[in-house]
C-alpha positions in Angstrom: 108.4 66.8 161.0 106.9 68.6 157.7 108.6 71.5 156.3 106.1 74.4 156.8 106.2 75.5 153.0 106.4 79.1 152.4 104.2 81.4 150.5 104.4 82.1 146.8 106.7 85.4 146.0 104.2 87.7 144.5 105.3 89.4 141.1 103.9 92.2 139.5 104.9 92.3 135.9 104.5 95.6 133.6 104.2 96.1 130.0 103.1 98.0 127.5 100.2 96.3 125.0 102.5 96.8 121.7 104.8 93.9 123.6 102.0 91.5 124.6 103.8 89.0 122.0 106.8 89.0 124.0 105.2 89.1 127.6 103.3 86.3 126.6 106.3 84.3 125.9 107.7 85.3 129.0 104.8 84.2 131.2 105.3 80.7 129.4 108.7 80.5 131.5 107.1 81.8 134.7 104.5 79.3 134.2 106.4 76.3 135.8 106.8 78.9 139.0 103.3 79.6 139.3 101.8 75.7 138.8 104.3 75.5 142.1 103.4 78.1 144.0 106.5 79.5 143.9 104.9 82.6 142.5 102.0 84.5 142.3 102.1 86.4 139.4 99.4 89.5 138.4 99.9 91.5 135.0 97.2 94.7 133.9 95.5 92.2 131.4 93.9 91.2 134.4 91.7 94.3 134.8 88.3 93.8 133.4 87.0 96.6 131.0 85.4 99.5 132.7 87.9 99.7 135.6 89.3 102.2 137.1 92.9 100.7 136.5 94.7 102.6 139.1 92.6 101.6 141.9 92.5 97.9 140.6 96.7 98.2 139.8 98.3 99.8 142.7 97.4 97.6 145.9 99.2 95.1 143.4 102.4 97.1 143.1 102.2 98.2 146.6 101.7 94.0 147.7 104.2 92.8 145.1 107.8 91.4 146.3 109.2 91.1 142.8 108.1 94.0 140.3 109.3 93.1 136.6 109.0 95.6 134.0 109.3 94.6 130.1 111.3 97.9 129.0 111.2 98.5 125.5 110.6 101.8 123.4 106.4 101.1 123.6 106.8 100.6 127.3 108.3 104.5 127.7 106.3 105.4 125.0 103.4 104.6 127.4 102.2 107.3 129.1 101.1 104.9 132.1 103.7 102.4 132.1 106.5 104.8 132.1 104.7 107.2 134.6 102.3 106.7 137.3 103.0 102.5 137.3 106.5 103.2 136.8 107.1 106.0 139.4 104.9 104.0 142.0 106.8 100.6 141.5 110.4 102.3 141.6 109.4 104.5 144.7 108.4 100.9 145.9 111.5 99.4 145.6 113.7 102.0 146.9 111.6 102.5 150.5 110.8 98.8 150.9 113.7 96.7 150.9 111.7 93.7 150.6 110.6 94.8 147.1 113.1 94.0 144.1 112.7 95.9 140.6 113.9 94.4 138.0 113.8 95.8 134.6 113.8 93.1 131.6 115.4 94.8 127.8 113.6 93.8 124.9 114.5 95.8 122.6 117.9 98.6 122.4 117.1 101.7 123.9 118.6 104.6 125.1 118.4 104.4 128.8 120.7 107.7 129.8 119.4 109.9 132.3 116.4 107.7 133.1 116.1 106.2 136.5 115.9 102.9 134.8 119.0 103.2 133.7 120.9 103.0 136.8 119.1 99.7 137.4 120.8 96.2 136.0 118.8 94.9 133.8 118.0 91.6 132.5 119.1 89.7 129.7 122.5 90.4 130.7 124.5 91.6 128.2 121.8 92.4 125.6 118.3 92.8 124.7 115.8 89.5 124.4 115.1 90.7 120.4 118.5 91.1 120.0 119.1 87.1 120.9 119.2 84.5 117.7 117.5 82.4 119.6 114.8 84.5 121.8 114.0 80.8 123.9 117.6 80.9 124.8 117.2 84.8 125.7 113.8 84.1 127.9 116.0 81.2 129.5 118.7 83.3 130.6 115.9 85.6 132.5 114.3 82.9 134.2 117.2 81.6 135.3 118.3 85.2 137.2 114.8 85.4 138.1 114.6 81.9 140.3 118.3 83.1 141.9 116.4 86.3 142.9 112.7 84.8 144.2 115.4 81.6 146.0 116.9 84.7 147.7 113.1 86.7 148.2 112.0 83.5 150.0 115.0 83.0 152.5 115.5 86.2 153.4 112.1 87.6 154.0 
């Protein structure tokens, strides 16, 4: 009898352009995920100039079962990413229990008295550019990541 095999976790992943170093090192890790289908990953470099970006970005947020945010100084900076696709994503998660936020540190920041900071975050323990070795940082995140989408995929 053949395992039915179950569909890939979608993941919404946010950032703010000044990082798009550092998210692009992190979608090298999620890579392995989404040449399985374990995953079906969707970032905003995938709107095509000309857009209207809310309409193209929020059936993605509202769909997504894993939101990741790449939280840095740039990303509340961000008048978008901090706002309207923050607000929408965290509203998300708190009315659908399906749908897991979880913010990602790269960088130190003051997090007091936002809503992000009542939220554990990911490195545990410190920030990814705080890490000697960032690989070992990224590592550490996918690793909490796959525990979470393992748990995504049996429960829902």
């Amino acid at each position: 009898m053949m395992r039915e095999q179950k569909p890939p976790v979608t993941v919404y992943l946010s950032y703010a352009q000044k990082d798009e170093a550092l998210k692009q090192e992190f979608e090298d890790y999620l890579s392995i995920m989404q040449q399985t289908q374990v995953i079906a990953s969707w970032a905003e470099c995938q709107v095509k100039p000309g857009t209207d970006w809310s309409q193209i970005i929020d059936p993605h947020i509202l769909t997504a079962d894993l939101i990741l945010l790449l939280v840095s100084p740039s990303f509340l900076a961000s008048g978008y990413c901090s706002g309207a696709e923050f607000h929408e994503a965290f509203e998300r998660s708190k009315t659908r229990r399906e749908t897991v936020l979880i913010p990602i540190l790269l960088h130190h920041i003051n997090l007091a008295g936002h809503p992000l900071g009542a939220i554990a975050w990911l490195p545990r323990g410190k920030p990814v550019s705080s890490w000697s070795d960032r690989h070992k940082a990224w590592l550490n995140v996918d690793q909490e990541i796959r525990q979470v989408i393992t748990h995504i995929r049996q429960t829902f």
